[in-house]
C-alpha positions as CSV (number, residue, x, y, z in Angstrom):
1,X,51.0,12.2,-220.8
2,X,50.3,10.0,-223.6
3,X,48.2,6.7,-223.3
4,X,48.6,4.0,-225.1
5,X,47.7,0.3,-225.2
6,X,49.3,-2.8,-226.7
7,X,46.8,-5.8,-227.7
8,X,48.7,-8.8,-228.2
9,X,51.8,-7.5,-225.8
10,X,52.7,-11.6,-224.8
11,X,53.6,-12.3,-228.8
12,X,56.5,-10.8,-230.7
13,X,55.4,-7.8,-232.1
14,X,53.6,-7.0,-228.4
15,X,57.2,-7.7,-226.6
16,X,59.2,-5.8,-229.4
17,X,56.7,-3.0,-229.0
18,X,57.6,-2.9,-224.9
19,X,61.3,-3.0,-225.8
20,X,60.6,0.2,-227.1
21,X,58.3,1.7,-224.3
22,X,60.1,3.5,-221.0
23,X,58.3,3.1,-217.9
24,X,56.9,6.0,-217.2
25,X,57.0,7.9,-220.0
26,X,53.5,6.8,-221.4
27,X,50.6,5.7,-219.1
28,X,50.5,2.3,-220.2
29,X,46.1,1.6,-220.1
30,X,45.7,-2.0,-221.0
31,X,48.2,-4.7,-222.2
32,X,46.4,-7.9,-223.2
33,X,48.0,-11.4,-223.9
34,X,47.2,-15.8,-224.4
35,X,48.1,-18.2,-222.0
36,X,51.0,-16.5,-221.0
37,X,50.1,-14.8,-217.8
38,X,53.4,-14.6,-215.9
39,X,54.8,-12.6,-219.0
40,X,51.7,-10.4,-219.1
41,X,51.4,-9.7,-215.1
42,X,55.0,-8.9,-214.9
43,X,54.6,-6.7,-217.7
44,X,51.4,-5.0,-216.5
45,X,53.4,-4.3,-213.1
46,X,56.5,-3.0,-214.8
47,X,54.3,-0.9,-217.4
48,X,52.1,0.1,-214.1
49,X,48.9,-0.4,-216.5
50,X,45.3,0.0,-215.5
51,X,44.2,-3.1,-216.5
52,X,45.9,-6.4,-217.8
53,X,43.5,-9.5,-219.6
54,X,44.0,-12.5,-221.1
55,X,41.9,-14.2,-223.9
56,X,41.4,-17.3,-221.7
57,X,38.7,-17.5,-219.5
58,X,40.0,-20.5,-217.2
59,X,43.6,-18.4,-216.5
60,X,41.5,-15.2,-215.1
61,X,42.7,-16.9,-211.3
62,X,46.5,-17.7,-212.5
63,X,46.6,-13.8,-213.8
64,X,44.5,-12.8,-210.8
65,X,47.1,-14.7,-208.5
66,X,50.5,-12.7,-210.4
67,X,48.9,-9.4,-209.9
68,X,48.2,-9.6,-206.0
69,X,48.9,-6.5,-204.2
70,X,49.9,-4.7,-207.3
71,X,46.9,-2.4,-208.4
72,X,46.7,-3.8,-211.6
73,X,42.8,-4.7,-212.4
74,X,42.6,-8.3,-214.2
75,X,40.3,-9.5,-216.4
76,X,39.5,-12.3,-218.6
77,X,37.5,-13.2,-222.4
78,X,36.5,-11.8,-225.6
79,X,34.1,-9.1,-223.5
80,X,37.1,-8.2,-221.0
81,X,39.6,-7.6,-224.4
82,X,36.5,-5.4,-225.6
83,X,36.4,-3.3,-222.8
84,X,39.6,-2.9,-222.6
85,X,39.5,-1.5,-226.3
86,X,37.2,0.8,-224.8
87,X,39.2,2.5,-222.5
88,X,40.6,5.7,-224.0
89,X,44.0,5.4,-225.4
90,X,45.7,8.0,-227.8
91,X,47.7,5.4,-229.3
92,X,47.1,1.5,-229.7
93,X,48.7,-1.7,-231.0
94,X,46.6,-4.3,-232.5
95,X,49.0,-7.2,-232.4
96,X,46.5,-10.3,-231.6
97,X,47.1,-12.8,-233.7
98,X,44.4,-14.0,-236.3
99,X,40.4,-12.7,-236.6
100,X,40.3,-12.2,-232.6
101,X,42.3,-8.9,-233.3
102,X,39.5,-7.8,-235.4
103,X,37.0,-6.2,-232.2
104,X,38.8,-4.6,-230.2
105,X,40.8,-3.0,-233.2
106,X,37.1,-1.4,-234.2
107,X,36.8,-0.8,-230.5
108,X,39.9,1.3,-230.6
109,X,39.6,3.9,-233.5
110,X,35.4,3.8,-232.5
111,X,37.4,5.8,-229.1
112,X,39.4,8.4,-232.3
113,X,42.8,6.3,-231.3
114,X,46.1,5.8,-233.6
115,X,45.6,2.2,-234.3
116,X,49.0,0.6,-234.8
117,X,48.1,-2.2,-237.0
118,X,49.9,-5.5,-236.7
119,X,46.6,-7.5,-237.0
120,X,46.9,-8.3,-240.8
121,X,43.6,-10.5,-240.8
122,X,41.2,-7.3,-239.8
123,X,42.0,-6.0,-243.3
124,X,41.6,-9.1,-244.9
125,X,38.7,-10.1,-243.0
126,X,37.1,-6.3,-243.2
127,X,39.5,-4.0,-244.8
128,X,36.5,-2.1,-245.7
129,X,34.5,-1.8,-243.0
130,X,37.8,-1.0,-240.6
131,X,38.7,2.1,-242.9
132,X,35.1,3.3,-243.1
133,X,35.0,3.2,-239.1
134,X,38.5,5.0,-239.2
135,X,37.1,7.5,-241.1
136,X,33.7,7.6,-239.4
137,X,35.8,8.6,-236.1
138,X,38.8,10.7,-237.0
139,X,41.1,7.9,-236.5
140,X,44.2,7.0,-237.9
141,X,45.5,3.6,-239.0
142,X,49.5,3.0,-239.1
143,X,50.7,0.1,-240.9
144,X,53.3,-2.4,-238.8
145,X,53.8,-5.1,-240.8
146,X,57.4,-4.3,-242.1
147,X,56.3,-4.7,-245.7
148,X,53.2,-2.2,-245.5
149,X,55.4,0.4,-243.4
150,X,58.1,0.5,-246.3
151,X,55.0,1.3,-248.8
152,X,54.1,3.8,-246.5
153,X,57.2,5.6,-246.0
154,X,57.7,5.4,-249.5
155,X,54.7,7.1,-250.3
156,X,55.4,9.9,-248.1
157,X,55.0,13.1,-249.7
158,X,53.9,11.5,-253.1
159,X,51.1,11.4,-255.3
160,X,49.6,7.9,-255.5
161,X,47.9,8.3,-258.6
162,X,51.7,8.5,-259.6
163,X,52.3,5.0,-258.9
164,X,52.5,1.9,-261.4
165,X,53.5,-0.9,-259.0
166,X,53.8,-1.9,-255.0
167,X,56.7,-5.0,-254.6
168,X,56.2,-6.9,-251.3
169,X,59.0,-8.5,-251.1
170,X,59.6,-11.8,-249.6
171,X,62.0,-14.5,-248.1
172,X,60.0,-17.5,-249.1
173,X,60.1,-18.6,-245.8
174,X,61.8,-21.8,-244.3
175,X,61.1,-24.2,-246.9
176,X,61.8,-22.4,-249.6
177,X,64.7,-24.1,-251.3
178,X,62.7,-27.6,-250.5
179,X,62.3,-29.8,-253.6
180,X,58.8,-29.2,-254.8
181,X,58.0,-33.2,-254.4
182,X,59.1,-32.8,-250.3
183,X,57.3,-30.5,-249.8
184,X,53.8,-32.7,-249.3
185,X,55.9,-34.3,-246.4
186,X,57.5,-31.1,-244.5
187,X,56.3,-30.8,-241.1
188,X,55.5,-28.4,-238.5
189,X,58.4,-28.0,-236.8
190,X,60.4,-27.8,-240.6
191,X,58.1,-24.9,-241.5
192,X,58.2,-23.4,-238.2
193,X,61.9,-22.5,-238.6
194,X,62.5,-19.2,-240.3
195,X,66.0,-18.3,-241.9
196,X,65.9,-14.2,-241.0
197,X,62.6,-13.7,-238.8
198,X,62.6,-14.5,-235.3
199,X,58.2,-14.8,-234.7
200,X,55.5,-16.8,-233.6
201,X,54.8,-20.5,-234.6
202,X,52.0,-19.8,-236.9
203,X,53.1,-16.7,-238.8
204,X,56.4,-18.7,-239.7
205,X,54.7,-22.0,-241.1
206,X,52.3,-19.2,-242.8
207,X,55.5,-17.8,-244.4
208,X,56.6,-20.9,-245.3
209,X,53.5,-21.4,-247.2
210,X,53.3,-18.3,-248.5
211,X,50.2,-17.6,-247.2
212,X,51.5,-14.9,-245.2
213,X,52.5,-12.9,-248.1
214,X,49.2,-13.6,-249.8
215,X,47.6,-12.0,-246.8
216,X,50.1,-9.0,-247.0
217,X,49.1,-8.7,-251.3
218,X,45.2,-8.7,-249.7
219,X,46.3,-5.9,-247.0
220,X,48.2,-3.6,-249.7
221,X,44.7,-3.7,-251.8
222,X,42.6,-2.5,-248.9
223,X,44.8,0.1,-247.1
224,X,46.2,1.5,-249.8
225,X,43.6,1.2,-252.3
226,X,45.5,0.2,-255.3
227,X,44.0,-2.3,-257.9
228,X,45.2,-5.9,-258.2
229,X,46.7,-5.6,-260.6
230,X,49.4,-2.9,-259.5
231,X,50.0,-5.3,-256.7
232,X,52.8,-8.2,-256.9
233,X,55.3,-10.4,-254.4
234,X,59.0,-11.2,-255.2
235,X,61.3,-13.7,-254.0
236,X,63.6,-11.4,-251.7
237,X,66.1,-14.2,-249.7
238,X,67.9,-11.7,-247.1
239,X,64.7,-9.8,-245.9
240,X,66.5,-6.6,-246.4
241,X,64.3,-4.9,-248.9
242,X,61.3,-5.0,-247.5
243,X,58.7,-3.2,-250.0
244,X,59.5,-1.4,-253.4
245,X,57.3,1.5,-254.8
246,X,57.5,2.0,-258.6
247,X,56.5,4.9,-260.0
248,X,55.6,6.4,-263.5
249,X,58.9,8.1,-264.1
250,X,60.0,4.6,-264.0
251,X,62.0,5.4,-260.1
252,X,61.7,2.8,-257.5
253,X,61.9,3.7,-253.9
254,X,62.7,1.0,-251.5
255,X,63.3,0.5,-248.0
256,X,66.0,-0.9,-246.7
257,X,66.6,-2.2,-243.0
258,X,67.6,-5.0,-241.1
259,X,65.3,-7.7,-240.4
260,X,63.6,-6.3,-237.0
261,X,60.5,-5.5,-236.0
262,X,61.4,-2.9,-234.4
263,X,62.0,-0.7,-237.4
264,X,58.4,-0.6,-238.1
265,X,56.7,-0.7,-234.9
266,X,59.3,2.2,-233.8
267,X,58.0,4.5,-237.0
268,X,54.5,3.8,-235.7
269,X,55.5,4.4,-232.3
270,X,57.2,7.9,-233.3
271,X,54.7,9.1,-236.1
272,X,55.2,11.9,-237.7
273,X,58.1,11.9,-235.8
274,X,61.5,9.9,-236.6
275,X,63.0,8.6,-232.9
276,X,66.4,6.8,-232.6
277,X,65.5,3.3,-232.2
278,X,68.1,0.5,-231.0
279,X,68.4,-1.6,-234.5
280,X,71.3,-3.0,-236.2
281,X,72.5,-0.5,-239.2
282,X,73.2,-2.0,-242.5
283,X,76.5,-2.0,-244.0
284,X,76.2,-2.7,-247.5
285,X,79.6,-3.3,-247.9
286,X,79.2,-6.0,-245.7
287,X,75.8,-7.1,-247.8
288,X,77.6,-7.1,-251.1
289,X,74.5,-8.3,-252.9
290,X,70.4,-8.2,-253.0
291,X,69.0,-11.3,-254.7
292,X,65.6,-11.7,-256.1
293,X,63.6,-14.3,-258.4
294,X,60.1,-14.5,-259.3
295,X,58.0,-16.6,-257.0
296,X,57.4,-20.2,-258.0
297,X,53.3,-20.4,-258.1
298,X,53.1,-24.1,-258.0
299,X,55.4,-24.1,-254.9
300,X,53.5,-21.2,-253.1
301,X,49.7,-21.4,-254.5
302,X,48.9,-19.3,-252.1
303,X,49.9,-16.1,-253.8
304,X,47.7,-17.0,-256.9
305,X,44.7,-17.7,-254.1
306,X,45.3,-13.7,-253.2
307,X,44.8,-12.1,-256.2
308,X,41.6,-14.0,-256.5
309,X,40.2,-12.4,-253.3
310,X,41.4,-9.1,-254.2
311,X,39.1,-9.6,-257.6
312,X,36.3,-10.7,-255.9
313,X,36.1,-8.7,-252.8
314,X,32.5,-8.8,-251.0
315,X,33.4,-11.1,-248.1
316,X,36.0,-13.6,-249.8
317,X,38.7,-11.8,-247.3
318,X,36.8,-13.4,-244.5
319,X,36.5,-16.9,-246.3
320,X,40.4,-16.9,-247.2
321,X,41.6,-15.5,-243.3
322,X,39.0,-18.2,-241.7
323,X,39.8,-20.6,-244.1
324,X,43.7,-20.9,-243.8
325,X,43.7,-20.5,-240.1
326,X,41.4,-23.4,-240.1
327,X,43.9,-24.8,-242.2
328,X,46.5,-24.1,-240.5
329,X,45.4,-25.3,-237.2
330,X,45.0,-29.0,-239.0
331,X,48.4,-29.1,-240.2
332,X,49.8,-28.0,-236.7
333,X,47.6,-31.4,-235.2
334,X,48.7,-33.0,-238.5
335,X,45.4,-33.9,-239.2
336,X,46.4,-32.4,-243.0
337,X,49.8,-32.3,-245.1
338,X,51.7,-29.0,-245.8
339,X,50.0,-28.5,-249.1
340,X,46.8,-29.2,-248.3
341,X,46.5,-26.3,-246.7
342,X,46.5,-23.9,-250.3
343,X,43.9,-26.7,-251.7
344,X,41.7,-27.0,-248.3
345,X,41.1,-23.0,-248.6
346,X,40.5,-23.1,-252.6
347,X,38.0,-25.8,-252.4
348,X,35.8,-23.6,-248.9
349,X,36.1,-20.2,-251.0
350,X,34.6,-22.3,-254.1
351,X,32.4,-23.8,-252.0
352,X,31.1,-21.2,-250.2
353,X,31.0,-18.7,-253.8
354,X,28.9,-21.3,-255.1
355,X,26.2,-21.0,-252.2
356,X,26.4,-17.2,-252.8
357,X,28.1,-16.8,-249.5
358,X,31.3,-13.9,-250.7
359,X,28.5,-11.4,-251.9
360,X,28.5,-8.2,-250.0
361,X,28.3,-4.3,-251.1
362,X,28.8,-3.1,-247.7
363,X,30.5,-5.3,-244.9
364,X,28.8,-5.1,-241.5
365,X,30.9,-6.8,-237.8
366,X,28.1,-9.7,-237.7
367,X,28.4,-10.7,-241.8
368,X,32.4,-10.5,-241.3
369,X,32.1,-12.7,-237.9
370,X,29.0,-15.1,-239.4
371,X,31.2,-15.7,-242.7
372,X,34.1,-16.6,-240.4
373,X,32.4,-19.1,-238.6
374,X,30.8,-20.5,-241.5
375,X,34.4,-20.8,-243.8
376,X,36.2,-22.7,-240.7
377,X,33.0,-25.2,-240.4
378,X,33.2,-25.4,-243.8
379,X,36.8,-25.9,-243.9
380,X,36.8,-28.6,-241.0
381,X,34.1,-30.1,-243.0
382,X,36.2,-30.6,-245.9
383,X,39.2,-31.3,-244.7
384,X,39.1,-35.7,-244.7
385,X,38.3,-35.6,-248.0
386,X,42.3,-34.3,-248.3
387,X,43.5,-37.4,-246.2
């Protein structure tokens, strides 16, 4: 039977990924969430996995507590979520939010798994170093963010030297039709609300400020290996394109589906396989219309902050994933405004290129995780120098 795993199964992309999981039919190995331990023990006894953890240390007796009597093994911190990583799975979701998704991911296809990436800051941080390990190991790494599945599937069968242009497409998140002079002022519950995408907190605020999409531009670099400058984000309102490969006949290919995470984590899920998934089927009759416009790079500054990482490469992923979640975290605590956060991560990545610190041929695990630590002192450092 197969095995699989889901890191991250407390969040969005871990419950969709459940939603599509029958008891039984897999042996479920490890399922790992946050805080939220009721949600992960009753999963873990549903799922009947072998072991359940959560990233907090001080809830190990709360999760400990749920899964009396159930056979369920829990466990607790970074070193638990490792060696859950290395317990064999064939297949594996990497849905932990930020760079704490980054270890156990290398754990993972270190073991030859099918890593089912939702984890967008391992390739940012160490898109490099987690293809080489792929490699290294006979792994395989499926794409999950909507956007980098559609490239995928679009690419399928096709030659990529064939291709002139990848188009992420994107809503421009909750603030989008915001005048430019609010947006200094919009808080975090304003750019926590998404119009299409039901997710997390952060990842909506970091759609709002485009810095998800920059991360996604970063991702499509380093998984797919195109250059920069083949690489570009449009302003797509309904979220039902959701990537657009053009190609030197001039042909695009798109992908079209509603907005649902479970198209995406369902391909992965299936691979090579197509499986009927429970998702809402357009009717473009009903759609009528696809809108787009060019993004607005004073509004979203973020996007222009991408495409200098993807020039620079070395270890300025690292600085720019450390950075904004350092960022971002201040603006939650509104200890910094909403666009501070695209200034507070320009002025770390110039602070830190300056000291020398983005230079790297080949990225090691302790350069990626030192350069982290270093960008969100350095960020936290700044960041009164903004108020």
């Amino acid at each position: 039977m197969r095995r699989i795993s889901v890191f991250g199964a407390t969040g969005s992309v871990g419950q969709n990924t459940l939603d599509l999981v029958e008891p039984g039919a897999v042996d479920v190995v490890a399922l790992t969430g946050g805080g939220n331990v009721a949600q992960l023990a009753r999963d873990a006894i549903r799922f009947g996995a072998e072991v359940a953890v959560t990233a907090h240390d001080d809830r190990l007796d709360d999760l400990r507590a749920a899964l009396a009597g159930s056979g369920v093994e829990a466990a607790a911190g970074e070193a638990a979520l490792a060696e859950a990583a290395d317990r064999p799975a064939d297949w594996v979701m990497s849905a932990i939010v930020g760079a704490a998704g980054l270890v156990p991911g290398l754990r993972a296809l270190r073991h030859g798994s099918t890593l089912a990436l939702a984890n967008k800051e391992s390739l940012v941080c160490a898109g490099p170093l987690l293809m080489a390990v792929a490699a290294r190991h006979g792994a395989r790494i499926l794409p999950v963010d909507s956007e980098h599945s559609a490239v995928f599937q679009a690419l399928a069968g096709e030659d990529p030297a064939s291709v002139e242009k990848v188009v992420i497409t994107a809503s421009g998140g909750g603030l989008r039709d915001v005048p430019l002079d609010a947006l200094r002022d919009a808080t975090p519950e304003q750019a926590g609300t998404h119009p299409n995408w039901n997710m997390g907190q952060r990842i909506t605020i970091d759609s709002a400020s485009m810095f998800n999409k920059a991360m996604e531009l970063i991702e499509t670099k380093e998984f797919f290996g195109f250059a920069p400058d083949k690489i570009e984000a449009i302003i797509h309102p309904q979220s039902l394109i959701h990537a657009l490969v053009q190609f030197n006949d001039g042909a695009l290919m798109a992908h079209l589906g509603a907005p649902d995470m479970r198209h995406a984590i369902g391909y992965a899920l299936n691979w090579p396989a197509r499986a009927p998934l429970p998702v809402a089927r357009l009717d473009l009759a009903e759609v009528a219309r696809l809108d787009f416009r060019a993004p607005d790079l004073e509004r979203f500054p973020a996007l222009d902050l991408a495409q200098v990482v993807m020039d620079r490469g070395g270890l300025s992923g690292a600085v720019f994933n450390a950075a904004k979640e350092a960022a971002l975290d201040l603006f939650i605590d509104r200890r910094i405004r909403f666009t501070d956060m695209a200034v507070l991560v320009k002025r770390v990545l110039d602070r830190l290129e300056g000291q020398g610190c983005l230079d790297a041929d080949t990225l090691t695990l302790d350069m990626v995780l030192q350069t982290d630590a270093l960008a969100r002192r350095t960020a936290h450092a700044l960041a009164p120098d903004l108020t």
